[in-house]
N, C-alpha and C positions, 0 to 999 in steps of 0.2 A: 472451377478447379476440381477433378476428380481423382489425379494423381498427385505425391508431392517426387516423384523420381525414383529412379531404384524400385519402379514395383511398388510403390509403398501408396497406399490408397489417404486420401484425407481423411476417413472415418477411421482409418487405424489409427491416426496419430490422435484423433480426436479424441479416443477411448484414454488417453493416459491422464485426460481434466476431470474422468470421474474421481466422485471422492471415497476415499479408501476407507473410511469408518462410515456407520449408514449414518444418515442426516436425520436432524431433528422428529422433521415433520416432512412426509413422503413431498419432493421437489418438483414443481411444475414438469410433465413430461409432452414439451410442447412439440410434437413431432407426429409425424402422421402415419408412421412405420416402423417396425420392427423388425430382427433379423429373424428368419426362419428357422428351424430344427426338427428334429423328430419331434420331439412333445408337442409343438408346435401343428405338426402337420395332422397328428393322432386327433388332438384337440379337435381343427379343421372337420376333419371327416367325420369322425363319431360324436360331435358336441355341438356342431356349428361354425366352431371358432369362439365363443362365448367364453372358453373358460381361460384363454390367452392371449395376451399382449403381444396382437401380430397387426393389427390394422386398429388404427385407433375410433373410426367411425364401430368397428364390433367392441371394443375393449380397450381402456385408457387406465394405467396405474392413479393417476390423477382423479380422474372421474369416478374411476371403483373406491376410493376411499372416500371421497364425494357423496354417493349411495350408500355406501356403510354407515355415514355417518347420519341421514337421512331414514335408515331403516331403524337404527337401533333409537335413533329418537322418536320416534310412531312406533317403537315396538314391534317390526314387521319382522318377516323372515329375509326378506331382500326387498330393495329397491334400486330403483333405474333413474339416470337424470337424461330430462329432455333440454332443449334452446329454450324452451318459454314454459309458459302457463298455461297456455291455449293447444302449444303442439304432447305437452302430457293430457288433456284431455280428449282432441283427438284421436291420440294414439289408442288411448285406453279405451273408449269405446269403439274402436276399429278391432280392437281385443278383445269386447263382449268381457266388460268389469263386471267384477265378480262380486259377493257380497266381502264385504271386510277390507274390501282394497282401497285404496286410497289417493286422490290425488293430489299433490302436496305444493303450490305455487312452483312449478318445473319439473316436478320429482312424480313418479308413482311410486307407492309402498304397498306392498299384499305378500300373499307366500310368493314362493319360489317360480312355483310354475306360471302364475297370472303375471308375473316381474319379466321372468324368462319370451314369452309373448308378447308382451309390449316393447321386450328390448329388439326383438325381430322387426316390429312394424318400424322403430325407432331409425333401424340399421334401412329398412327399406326406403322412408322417404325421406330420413337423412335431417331429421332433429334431435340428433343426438348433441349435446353441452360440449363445447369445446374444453380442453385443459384450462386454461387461466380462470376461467369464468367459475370451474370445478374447485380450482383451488382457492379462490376466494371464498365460494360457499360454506366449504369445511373447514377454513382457519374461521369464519363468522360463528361457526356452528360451536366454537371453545369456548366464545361467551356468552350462547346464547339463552346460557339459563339464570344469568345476571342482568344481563340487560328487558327478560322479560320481566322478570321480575319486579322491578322498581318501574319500568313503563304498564302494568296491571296495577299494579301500588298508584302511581300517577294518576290514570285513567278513573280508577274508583273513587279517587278523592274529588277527582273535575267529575264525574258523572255525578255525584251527591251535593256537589254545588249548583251543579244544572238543574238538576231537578228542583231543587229550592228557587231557584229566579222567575221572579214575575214573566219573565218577555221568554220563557221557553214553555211548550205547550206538552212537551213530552218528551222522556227520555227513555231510549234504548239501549238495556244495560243488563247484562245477566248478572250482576253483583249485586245491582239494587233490586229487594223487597218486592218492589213492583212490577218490576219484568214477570212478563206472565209461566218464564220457563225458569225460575230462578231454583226451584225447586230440585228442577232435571240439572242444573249447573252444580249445584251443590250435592249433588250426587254421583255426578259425573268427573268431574272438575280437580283438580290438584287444592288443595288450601289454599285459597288469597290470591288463585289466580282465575281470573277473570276477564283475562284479555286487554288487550291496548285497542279494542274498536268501540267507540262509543257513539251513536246517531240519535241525536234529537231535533225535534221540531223547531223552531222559530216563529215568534208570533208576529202575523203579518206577511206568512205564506212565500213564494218563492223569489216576488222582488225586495222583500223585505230582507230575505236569506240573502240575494243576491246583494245588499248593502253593506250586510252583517259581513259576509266577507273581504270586501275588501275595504272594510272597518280595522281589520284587525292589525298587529305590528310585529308581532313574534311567531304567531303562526304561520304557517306559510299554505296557500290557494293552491294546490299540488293534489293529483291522481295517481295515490300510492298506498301500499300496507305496510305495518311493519315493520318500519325504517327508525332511525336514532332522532331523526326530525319528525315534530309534529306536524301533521298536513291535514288538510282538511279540504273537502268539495263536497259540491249539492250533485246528489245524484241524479236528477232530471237535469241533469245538461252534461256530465261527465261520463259516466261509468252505465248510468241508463238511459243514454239521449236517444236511444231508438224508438223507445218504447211509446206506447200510445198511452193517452191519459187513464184507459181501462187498464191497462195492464199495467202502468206504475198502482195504480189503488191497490190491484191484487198482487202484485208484489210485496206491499205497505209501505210504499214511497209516496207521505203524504208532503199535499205542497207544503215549503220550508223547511224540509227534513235537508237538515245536513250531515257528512258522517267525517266524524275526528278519528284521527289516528296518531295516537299519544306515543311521545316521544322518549326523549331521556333528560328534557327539561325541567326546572325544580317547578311541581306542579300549582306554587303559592304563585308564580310569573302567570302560567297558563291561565290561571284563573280569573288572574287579573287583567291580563290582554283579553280573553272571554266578554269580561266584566265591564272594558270602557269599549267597545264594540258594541255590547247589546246597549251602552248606555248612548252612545253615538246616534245608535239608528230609531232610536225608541221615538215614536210620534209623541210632540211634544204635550199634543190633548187629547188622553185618553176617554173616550166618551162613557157616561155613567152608568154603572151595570144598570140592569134595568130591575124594576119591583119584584115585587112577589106579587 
């Protein structure tokens, strides 16, 4: 239906459901087009098209507050959102990345001009972030300095428990004393935060690992960052299955290295779901260190 009679278009009638005071929080603009105008077409020819909301694959009100909210959190001058993780790093080395830019799980962050280039390749093979997906990101991004916090909080407490347990071989943790970069973290780093990524070893190597997890009752066997759930997977068979056994060493993916991703769970639970896991798979006779 593109008329309703009388001349009267169904996009005229539709304009009288906008609403008359602005909305809270900018509203999903789930549409793939805009009406034209002079600013419009000026924009077009002298800008690109980059600086107006005429085609939503070049520019989305949705999606630019999406990057705004992305830039000002990295501190950049602007940034761009792509559909994935993978198509912002393509994109960005098809851009010849610059020093200081950034690429952020879907987002690039740098100045203006390295931003402005990658939103080009972006518009050209078409991994540009749809709306919804835009505004989900940026209403996440309102708590996102709450929820890390108490998952870094979490994380530091399960990484200092790990470290102390007989059946783990090593712990990777820029919070703990022994990480060899802890030094650079605490210089670098915000106060007390330290990330919700923790990877340590397991003693008894990758079938061991591979018991450990699905030992466990509250963590959940999952290939993910990040997220309000704790997850957990062994990188030689998830996220590095490709790799050859030389090249997980030089990575420093050793056998039984598993990597946690601390949740919003109360970290006393974590610990203890950890805790009858490693007590599950532990061989019942350990054989006796040997002399001096």
């Amino acid at each position: 239906m593109t008329t309703l009679g009388h001349g009267e278009r169904w996009t005229d009638a539709a304009r009288g459901y906008l609403s008359r005071t602005v909305p809270v929080v900018p509203p999903i603009y789930q549409c793939t087009t805009f009406e034209l105008d002079d600013q419009s077409y000026r924009d077009i020819v002298d800008g690109g098209g980059f600086g107006e909301a005429w085609y939503t694959r070049f520019g989305n009100p949705t999606v630019a507050w999406a990057a705004d909210a992305v830039a000002r959190l990295e501190g950049a001058e602007a940034a761009v959102m792509t559909s994935s993780g993978m198509g912002a790093i393509a994109t960005t080395l098809l851009s010849l990345l610059r020093a200081g830019d950034r690429v952020v799980a879907g987002a690039v962050a740098g100045d203006a001009a390295a931003v402005r280039e990658v939103q080009r390749r972006v518009v050209t093979f078409g991994t540009c972030l749809d709306p919804h997906a835009a505004f989900l990101v940026a209403r996440a991004l309102h708590t996102y300095e709450l929820r890390l916090g108490r998952q870094a909080e979490a994380a530091a407490r399960v990484a200092r428990w790990l470290e102390g347990s007989p059946e783990v071989v090593e712990v990777a943790y820029p919070g703990l004393a022994s990480h060899p970069d802890a030094a650079v973290a605490e210089r670098t780093w915000r106060p007390g935060r330290r990330g919700a990524m923790v990877a340590f070893v397991v003693r008894g190597g990758n079938d061991r690992a591979a018991r450990f997890l699905r030992a466990l009752d509250l963590v959940r066997e999952a290939t993910s960052l990040g997220g309000v759930e704790t997850l957990i997977s062994a990188p030689h068979n998830s996220s590095q299955f490709s790799y050859t056994p030389e090249e997980l060493d030089l990575a420093g993916i050793r056998p039984g290295m598993v990597r946690l991703s601390v949740g919003l769970e109360d970290p006393a639970e974590l610990i203890a779901d950890l805790g009858q896991a490693l007590a599950r798979t532990a061989p019942r006779h350990r054989p006796a260190a040997p002399g001096p």
